[in-house]
C-alpha positions as a Markdown table, in Angstrom:
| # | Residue | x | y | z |
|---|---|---|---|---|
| 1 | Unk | 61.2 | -28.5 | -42.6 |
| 2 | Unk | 58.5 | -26.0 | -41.0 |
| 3 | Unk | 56.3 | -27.1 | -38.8 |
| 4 | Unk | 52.8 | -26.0 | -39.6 |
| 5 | Unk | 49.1 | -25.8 | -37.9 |
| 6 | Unk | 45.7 | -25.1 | -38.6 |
| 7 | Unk | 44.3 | -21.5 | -37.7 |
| 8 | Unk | 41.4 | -19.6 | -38.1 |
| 9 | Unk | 42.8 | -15.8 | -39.8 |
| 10 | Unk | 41.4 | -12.6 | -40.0 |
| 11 | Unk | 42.0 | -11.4 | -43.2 |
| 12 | Unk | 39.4 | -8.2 | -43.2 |
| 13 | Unk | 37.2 | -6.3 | -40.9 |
| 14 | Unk | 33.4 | -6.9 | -41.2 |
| 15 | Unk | 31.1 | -9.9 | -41.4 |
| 16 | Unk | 32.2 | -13.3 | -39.9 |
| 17 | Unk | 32.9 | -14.7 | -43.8 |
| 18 | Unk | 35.9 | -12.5 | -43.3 |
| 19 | Unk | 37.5 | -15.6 | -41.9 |
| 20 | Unk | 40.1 | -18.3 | -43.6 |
| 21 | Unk | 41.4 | -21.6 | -42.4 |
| 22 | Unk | 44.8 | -21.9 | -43.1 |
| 23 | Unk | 47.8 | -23.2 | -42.4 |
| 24 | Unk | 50.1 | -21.3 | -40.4 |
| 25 | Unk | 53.6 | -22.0 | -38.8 |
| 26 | Unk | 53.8 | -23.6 | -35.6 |
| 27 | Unk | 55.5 | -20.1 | -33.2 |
| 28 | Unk | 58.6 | -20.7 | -31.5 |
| 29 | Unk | 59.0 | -20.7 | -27.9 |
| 30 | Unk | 61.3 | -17.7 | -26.1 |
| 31 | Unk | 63.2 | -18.6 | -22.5 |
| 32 | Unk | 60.0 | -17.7 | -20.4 |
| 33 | Unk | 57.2 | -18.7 | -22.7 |
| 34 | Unk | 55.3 | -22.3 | -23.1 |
| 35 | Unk | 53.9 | -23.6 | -26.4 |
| 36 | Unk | 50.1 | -25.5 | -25.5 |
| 37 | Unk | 48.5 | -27.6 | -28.0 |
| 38 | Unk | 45.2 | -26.4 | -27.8 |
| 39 | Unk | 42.3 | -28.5 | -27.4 |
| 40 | Unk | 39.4 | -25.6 | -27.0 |
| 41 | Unk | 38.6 | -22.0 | -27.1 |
| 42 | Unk | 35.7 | -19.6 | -26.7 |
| 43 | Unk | 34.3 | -17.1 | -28.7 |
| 44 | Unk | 33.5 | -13.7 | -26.9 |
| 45 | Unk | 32.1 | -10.2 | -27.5 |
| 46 | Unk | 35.4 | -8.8 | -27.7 |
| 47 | Unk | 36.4 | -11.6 | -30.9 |
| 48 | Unk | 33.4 | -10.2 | -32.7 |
| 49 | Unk | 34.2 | -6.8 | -31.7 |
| 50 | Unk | 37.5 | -6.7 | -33.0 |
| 51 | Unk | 36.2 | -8.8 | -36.4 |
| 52 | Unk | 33.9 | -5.8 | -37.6 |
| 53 | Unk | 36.7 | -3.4 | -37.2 |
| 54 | Unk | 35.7 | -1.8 | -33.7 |
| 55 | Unk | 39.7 | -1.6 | -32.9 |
| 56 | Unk | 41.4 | -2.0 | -36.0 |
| 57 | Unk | 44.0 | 0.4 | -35.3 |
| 58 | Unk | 45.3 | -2.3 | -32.8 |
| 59 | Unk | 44.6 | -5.4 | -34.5 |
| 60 | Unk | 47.0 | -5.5 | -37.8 |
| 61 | Unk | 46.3 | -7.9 | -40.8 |
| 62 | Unk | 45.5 | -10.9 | -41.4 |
| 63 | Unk | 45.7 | -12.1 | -37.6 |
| 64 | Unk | 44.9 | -14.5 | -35.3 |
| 65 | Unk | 42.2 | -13.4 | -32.6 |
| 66 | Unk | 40.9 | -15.3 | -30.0 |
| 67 | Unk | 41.3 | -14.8 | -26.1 |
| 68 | Unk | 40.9 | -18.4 | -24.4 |
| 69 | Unk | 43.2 | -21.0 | -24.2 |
| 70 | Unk | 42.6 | -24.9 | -22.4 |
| 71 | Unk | 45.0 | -27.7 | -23.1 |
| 72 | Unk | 48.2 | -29.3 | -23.0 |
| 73 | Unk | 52.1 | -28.2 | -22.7 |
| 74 | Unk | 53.9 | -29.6 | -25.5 |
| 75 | Unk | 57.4 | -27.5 | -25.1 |
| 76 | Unk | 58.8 | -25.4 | -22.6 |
| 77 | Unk | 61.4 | -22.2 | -23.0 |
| 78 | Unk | 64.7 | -22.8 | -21.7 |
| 79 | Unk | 63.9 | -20.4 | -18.1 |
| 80 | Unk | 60.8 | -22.2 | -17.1 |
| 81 | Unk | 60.4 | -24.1 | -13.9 |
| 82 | Unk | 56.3 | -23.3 | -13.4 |
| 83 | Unk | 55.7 | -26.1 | -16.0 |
| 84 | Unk | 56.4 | -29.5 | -17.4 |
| 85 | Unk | 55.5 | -30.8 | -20.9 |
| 86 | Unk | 52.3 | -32.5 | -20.5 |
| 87 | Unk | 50.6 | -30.2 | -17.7 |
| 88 | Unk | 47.3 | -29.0 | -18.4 |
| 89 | Unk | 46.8 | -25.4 | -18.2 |
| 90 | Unk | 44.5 | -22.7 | -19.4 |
| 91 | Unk | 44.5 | -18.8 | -20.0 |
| 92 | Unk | 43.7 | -15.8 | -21.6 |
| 93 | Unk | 46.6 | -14.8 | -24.3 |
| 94 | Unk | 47.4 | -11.0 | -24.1 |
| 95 | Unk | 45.0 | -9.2 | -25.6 |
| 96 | Unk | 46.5 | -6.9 | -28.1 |
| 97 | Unk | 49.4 | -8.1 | -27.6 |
| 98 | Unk | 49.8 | -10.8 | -30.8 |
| 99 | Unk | 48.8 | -13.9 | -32.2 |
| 100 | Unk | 45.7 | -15.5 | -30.1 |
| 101 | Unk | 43.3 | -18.8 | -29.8 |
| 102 | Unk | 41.9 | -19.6 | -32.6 |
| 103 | Unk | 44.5 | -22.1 | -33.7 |
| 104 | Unk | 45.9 | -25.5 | -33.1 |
| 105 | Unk | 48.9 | -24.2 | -30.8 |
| 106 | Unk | 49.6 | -21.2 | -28.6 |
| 107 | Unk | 52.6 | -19.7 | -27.2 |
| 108 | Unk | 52.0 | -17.8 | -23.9 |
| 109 | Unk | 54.6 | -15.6 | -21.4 |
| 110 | Unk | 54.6 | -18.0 | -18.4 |
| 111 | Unk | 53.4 | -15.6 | -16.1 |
| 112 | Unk | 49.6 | -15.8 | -17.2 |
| 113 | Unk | 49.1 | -19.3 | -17.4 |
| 114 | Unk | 46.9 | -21.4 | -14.4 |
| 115 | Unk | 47.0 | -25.1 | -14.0 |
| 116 | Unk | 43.7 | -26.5 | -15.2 |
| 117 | Unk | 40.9 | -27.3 | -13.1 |
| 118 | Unk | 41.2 | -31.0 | -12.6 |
| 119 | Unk | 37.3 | -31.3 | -12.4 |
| 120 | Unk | 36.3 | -29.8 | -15.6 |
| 121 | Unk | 36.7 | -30.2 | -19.4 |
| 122 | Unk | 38.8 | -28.5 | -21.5 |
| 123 | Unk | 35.5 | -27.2 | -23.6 |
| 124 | Unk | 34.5 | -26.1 | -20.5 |
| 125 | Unk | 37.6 | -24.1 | -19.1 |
| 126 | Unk | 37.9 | -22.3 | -22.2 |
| 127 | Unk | 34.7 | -21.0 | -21.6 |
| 128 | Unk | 35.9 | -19.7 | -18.0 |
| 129 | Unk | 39.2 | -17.8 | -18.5 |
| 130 | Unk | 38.2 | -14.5 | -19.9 |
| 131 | Unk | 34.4 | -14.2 | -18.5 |
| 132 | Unk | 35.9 | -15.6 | -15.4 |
| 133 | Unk | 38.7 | -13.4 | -15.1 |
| 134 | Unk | 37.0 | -10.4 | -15.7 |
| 135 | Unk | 34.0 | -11.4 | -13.2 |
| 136 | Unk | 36.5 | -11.4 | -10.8 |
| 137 | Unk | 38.2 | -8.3 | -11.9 |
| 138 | Unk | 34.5 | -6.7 | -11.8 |
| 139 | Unk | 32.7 | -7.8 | -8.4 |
| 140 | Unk | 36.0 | -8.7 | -6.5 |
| 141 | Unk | 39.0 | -6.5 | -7.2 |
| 142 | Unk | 37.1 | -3.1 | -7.7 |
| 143 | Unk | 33.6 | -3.9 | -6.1 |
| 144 | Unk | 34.9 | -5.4 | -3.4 |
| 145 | Unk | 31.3 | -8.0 | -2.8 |
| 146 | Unk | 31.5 | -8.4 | 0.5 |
| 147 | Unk | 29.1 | -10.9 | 2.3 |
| 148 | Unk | 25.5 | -9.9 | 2.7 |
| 149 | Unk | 25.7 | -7.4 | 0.4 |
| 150 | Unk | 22.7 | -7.3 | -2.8 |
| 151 | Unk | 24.3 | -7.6 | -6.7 |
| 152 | Unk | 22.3 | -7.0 | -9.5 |
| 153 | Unk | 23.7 | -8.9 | -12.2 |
| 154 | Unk | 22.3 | -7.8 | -16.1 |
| 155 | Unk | 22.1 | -10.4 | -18.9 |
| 156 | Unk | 22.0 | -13.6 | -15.9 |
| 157 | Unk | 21.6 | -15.7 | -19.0 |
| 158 | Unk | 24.6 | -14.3 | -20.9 |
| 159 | Unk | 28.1 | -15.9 | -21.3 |
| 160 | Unk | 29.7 | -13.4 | -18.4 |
| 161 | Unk | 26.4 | -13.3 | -16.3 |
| 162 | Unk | 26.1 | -16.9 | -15.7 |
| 163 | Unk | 29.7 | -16.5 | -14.2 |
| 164 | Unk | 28.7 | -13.2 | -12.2 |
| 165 | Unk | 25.8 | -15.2 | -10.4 |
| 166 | Unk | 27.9 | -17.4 | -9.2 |
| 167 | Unk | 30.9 | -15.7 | -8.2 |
| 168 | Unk | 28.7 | -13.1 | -6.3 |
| 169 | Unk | 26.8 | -15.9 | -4.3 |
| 170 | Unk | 30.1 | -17.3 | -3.4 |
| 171 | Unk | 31.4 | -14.5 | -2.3 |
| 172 | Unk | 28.0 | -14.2 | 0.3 |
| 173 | Unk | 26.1 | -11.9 | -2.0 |
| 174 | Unk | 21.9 | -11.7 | -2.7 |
| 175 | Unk | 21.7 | -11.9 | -6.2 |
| 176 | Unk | 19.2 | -10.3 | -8.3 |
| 177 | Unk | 19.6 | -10.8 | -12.0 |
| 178 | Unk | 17.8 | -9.3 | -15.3 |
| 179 | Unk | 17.1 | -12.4 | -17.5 |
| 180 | Unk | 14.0 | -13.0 | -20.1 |
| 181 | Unk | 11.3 | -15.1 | -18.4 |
| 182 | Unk | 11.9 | -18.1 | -20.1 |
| 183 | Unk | 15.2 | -17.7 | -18.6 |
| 184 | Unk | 14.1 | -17.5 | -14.8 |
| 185 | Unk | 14.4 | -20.7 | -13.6 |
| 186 | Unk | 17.6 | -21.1 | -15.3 |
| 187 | Unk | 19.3 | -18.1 | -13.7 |
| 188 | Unk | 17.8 | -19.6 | -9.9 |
| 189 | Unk | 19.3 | -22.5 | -11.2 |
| 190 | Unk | 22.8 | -20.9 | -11.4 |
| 191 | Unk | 22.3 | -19.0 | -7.6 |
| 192 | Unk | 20.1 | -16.3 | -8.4 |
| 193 | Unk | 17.6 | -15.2 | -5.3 |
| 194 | Unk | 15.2 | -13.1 | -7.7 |
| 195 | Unk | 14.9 | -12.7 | -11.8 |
| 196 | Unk | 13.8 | -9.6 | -13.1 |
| 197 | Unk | 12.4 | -9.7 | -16.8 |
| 198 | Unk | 13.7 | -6.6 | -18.6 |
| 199 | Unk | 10.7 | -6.9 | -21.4 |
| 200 | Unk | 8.2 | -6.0 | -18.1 |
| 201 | Unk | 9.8 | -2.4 | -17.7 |
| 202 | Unk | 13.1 | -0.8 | -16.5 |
| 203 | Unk | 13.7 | -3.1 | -13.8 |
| 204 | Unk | 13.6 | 0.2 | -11.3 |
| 205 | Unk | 10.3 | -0.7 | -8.9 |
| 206 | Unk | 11.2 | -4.2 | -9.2 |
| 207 | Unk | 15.0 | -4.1 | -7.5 |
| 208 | Unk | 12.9 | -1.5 | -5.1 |
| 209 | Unk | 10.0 | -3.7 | -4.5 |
| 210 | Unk | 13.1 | -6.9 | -3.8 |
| 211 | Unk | 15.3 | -4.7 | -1.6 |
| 212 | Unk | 12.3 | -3.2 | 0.3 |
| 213 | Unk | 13.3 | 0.6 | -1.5 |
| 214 | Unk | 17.2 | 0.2 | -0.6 |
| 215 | Unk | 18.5 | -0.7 | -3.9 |
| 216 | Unk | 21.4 | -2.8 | -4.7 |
| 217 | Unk | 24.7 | -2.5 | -3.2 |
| 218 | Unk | 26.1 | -3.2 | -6.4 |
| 219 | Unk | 25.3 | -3.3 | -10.1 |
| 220 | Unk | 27.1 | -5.6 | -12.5 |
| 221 | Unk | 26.7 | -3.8 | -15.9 |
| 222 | Unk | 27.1 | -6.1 | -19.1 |
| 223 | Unk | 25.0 | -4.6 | -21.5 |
| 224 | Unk | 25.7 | -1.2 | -21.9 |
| 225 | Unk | 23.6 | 1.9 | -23.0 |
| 226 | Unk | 20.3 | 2.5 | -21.5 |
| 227 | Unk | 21.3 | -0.5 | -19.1 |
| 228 | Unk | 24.2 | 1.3 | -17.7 |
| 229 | Unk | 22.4 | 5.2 | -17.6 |
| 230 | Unk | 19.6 | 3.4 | -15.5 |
| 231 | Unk | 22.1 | 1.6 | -13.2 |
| 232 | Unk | 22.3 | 4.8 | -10.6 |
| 233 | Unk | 18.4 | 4.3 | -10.0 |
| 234 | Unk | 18.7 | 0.7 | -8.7 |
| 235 | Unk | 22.0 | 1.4 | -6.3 |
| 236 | Unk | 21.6 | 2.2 | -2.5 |
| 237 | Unk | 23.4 | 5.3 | -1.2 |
| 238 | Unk | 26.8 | 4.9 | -1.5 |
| 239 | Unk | 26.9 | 1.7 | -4.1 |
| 240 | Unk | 29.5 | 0.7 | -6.8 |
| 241 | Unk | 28.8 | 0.4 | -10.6 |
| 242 | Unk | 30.6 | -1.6 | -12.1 |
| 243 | Unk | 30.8 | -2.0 | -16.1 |
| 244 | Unk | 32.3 | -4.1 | -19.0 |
| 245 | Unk | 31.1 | -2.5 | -21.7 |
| 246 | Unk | 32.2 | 0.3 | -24.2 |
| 247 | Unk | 30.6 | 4.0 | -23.6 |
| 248 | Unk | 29.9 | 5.0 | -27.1 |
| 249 | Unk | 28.5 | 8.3 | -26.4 |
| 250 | Unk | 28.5 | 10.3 | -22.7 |
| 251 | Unk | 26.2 | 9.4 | -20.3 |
| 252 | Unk | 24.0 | 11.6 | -17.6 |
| 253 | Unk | 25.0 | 10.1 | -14.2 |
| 254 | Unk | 23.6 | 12.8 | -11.9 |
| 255 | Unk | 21.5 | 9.9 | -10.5 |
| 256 | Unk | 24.7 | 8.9 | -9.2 |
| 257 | Unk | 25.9 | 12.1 | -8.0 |
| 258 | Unk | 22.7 | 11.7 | -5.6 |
| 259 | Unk | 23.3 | 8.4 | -4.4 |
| 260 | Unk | 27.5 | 8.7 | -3.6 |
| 261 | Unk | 27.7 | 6.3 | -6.2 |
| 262 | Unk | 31.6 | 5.1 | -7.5 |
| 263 | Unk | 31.7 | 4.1 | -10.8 |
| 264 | Unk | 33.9 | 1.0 | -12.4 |
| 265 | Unk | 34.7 | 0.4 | -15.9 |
| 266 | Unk | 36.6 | -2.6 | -16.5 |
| 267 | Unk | 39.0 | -4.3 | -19.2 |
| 268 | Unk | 40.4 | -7.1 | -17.9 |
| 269 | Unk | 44.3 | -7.8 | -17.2 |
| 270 | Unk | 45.6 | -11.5 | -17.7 |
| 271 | Unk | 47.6 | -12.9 | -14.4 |
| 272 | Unk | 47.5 | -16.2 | -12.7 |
| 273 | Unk | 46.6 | -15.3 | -10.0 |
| 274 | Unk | 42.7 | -14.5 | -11.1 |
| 275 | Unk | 43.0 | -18.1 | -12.4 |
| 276 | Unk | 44.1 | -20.2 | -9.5 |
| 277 | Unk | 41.3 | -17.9 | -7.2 |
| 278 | Unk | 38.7 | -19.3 | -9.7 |
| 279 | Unk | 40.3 | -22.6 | -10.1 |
| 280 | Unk | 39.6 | -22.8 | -6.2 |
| 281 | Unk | 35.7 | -22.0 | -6.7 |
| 282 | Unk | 35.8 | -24.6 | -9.6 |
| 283 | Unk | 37.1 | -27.5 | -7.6 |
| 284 | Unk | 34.9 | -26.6 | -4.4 |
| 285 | Unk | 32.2 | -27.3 | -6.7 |
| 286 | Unk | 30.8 | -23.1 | -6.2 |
| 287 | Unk | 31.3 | -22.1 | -10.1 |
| 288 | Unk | 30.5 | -24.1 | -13.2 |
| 289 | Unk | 31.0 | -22.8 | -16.6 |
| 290 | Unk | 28.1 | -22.8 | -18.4 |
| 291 | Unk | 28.6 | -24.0 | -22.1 |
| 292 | Unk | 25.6 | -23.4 | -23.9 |
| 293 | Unk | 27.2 | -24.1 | -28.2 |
| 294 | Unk | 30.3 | -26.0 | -29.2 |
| 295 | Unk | 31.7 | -25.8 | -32.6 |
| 296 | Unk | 34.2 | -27.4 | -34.5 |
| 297 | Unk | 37.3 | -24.6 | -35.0 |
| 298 | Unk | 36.5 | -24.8 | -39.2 |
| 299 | Unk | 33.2 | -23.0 | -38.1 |
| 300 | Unk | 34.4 | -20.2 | -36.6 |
| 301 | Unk | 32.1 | -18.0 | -38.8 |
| 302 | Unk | 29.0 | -20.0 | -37.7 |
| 303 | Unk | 30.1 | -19.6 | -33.8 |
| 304 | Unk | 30.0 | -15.8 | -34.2 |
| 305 | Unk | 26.9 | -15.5 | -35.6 |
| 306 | Unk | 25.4 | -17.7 | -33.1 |
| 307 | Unk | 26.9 | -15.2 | -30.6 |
| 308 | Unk | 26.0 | -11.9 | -32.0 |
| 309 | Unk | 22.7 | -13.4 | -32.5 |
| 310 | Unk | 22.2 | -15.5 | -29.2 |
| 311 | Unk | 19.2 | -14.5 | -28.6 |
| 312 | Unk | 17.7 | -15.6 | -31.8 |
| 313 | Unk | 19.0 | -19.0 | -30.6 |
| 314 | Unk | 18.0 | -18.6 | -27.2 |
| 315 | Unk | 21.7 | -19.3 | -26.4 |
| 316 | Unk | 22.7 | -19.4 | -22.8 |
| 317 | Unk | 26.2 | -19.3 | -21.4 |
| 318 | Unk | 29.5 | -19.4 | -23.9 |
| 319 | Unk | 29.7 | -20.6 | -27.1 |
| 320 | Unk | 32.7 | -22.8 | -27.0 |
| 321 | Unk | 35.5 | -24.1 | -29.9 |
| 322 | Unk | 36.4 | -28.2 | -30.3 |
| 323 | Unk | 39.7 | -26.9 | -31.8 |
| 324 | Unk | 40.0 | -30.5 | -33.2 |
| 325 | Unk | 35.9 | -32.0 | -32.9 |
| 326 | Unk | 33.0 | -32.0 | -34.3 |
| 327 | Unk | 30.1 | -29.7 | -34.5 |
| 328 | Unk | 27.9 | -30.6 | -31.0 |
| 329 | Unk | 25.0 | -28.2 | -30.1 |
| 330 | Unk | 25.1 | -29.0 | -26.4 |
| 331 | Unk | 22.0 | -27.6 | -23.6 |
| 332 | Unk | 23.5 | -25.1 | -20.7 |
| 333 | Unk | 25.2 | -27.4 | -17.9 |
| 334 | Unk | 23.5 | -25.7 | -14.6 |
């Protein structure tokens, strides 16, 4: 008889009542691949993103999207050493590259899955794997934050920039962050040395006036758009942007021409190795994932119009998925 699970399927591109609950058939496992029950997942940018249609030539349907993973080896392929049924792990499943999260099970290539942190929740290491591993990607692989350098980190309150704050002050970094003012004392909270509120101007004179007119060494880019076209003003000579976000139309960079600037953009490849380097940060007690909604997975339609609307809901950090729980609106952990 087939084994079956709960998932959460896109059937169509477009609003989040595109979404069924279903049941599905538990994957098989190939020689280097592990099956993990799932016990929570995330919901990102990129899951609503891909639900509206932004790259359906990539996505066929009806699939299963989703790209975080927390909980439990329940069966191993017959070439796997790395892990034992019961571990707990946690990962990002390829993106693009088939079924993901947002389901009851996952089946993974071995070579992108972590051991858990043993010092947080499964809630909140699903929140961690893709913010986190692209954080690192961002301000450690290609910007190379060295110690005693200044990061300016936009959205501080947002689901990546509460993980930017703290990987750049553990990594030795200043940190300035763009955050609404209500927000300020929760962005300090996180490591921030100075909050800039984008509603009081462009942010410019204000990194100017915090770096005494030097600018930041580098700037973290997580909103796009004007954000990013305005990012050359705030660097000092010879500063890295670095950005996560889509370019939908060209941009005028001559600013950055001026300034020696080298430019970043950044989509985020899964390997262990991001995940154990976090992991580390986790259990020295320098990063905390910040879970700021946590749904049920039956309202998966709910959790991405909390997202795409966060700041209707004054939403900090990740909105997270109870695959089997339910519904808990929780306050951001600082």
């Amino acid at each position: 008889m087939t084994e079956t699970m709960r998932a959460v399927v896109l059937t169509g591109f477009g609003d989040a009542d595109v979404f069924e609950l279903r049941d599905v058939t538990v994957p098989d496992v190939g020689p280097r691949q592990v099956r993990v029950r799932v016990h929570a997942t995330a919901v990102n940018p990129l899951d609503y993103q891909i639900r509206r249609g932004d790259y359906a030539d990539q996505v066929p349907l009806p699939s299963i999207i989703g790209h975080d993973v927390s909980g439990v080896v329940e069966a191993v392929g017959s070439h796997v050493t790395e892990f034992a049924v019961g571990d707990e792990v946690w990962y990002t499943p390829q993106i693009f590259g088939g079924p993901g999260s947002y389901a009851e099970r996952h089946v993974a290539d071995v070579e992108i899955v972590a051991r858990k942190p043993g010092n947080i929740t499964h809630l909140e290491a699903a929140s961690l794997t893709l913010v986190g591993g692209t954080v690192w990607e961002a301000l450690v692989t290609r910007a190379g934050v060295t110690v005693g350098e200044t990061v300016l980190v936009h959205g501080g309150a947002g689901g990546v920039g509460t993980i930017a704050i703290q990987v750049a002050k553990a990594m030795g970094a200043r940190v300035i962050t763009t955050a609404r003012a209500e927000n300020h004392d929760f962005v300090r909270a996180l490591g921030a040395d100075a909050a800039i509120d984008p509603a009081a101007g462009d942010g410019v004179d204000a990194v100017a006036e915090i770096t005494d007119g030097r600018g930041a060494d580098v700037v973290f880019d997580t909103i796009g758009g004007d954000t990013l076209s305005r990012s050359p003003l705030m660097l000092a000579d010879g500063g890295r942007v670095v950005s996560i976000v889509d370019i939908a139309e060209p941009q005028n960079l001559i600013e950055a021409w001026g300034r020696n600037a080298a430019y970043h953009f950044v989509f985020t490849r899964q390997n262990r190795n991001k995940l154990d380097a976090l992991t580390a940060l986790v259990e020295r007690g320098l990063l905390r994932p910040v879970v700021g909604a946590t749904l049920p997975l039956a309202r998966m339609s709910d959790a991405h119009e909390l997202l795409e609307n966060r700041r209707s809901f004054a939403l900090r950090g990740k909105v997270a998925i109870d695959v089997a729980g339910e519904t808990t609106l929780l306050p951001a952990r600082v």
